[in-house]
N, C-alpha and C positions, 0 to 999 in steps of 0.2 A: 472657373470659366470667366473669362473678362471680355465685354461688350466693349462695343465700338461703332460709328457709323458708318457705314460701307463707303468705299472712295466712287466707287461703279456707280450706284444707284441711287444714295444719300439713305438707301435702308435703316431703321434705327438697330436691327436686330443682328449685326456682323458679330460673329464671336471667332472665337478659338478654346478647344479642348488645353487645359495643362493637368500636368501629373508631377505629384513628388514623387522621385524615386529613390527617398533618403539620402541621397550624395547630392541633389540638387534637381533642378525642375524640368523636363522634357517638356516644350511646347508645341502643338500643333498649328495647320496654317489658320489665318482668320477665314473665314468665309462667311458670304449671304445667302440665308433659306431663301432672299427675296428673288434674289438678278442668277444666283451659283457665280456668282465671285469667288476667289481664291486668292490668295499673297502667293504661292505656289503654284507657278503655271501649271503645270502637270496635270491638276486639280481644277482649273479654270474654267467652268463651262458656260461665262457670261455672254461669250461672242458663239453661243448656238452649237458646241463642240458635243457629240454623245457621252453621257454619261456611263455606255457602255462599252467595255476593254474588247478587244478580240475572243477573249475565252465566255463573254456574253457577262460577266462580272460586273455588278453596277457600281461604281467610283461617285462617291461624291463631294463635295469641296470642301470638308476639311482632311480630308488622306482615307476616310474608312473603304472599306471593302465589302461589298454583301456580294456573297456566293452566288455563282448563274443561275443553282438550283433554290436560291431561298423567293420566299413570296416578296419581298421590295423590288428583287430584279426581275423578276416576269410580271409582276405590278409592271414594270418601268418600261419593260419589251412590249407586254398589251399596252398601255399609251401607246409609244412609239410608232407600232403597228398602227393603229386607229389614226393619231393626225397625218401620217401618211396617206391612208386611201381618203381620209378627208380633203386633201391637199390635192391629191392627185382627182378627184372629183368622184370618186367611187362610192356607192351608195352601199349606208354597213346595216347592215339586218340583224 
C-alpha cells in the first residue's frame, strides 16, 4: 500500500491497494477515506456522486465492490435514507 496526500482535500491518508502478481504489480486507483476522492473517475464520489450502482451495490473509491445484499451496502442505503428525510425536514422516530 503506498500513501499519499489527497490532491482534493490535502487528506494525509490517500492511498491505493497494489498486488504482485508474479509477472509484475497491478495497481489500484489512489483514493481518500477523507473527501471519496479517486485518480479514477468512475470511483470519484468527492463532488457528492452516490456511492451506490443501479443494482443498489456500494462502490467505493478505490474500485471495490460490496454486494447490495452485504451489511456495508444497506449500512450505506440506511445512511442515505436517513440524511434524506433529514434534509428534506422529516422527523425520523
Amino acid at each position: 500500500m503506498k500513501e499519499s496526500e489527497c490532491p482534493k482535500c490535502g487528506g494525509l491518508e490517500c492511498y491505493r491497494e497494489e498486488a504482485d502478481v508474479g509477472v509484475g504489480m497491478v495497481y489500484g486507483p489512489y483514493g481518500c477515506p477523507e473527501c471519496g476522492w479517486s485518480d479514477d473517475d468512475e470511483y470519484d464520489f468527492s463532488e457528492g456522486k452516490s456511492h451506490l450502482d443501479e443494482k443498489g451495490n456500494l462502490l467505493d473509491q478505490w474500485g471495490g465492490c460490496w454486494p447490495s445484499e452485504s451489511i456495508m451496502a444497506r449500512a450505506y442505503r440506511n445512511s442515505e435514507q436517513g440524511r434524506y428525510l433529514c434534509l428534506k425536514g422529516d422527523n425520523i422516530k
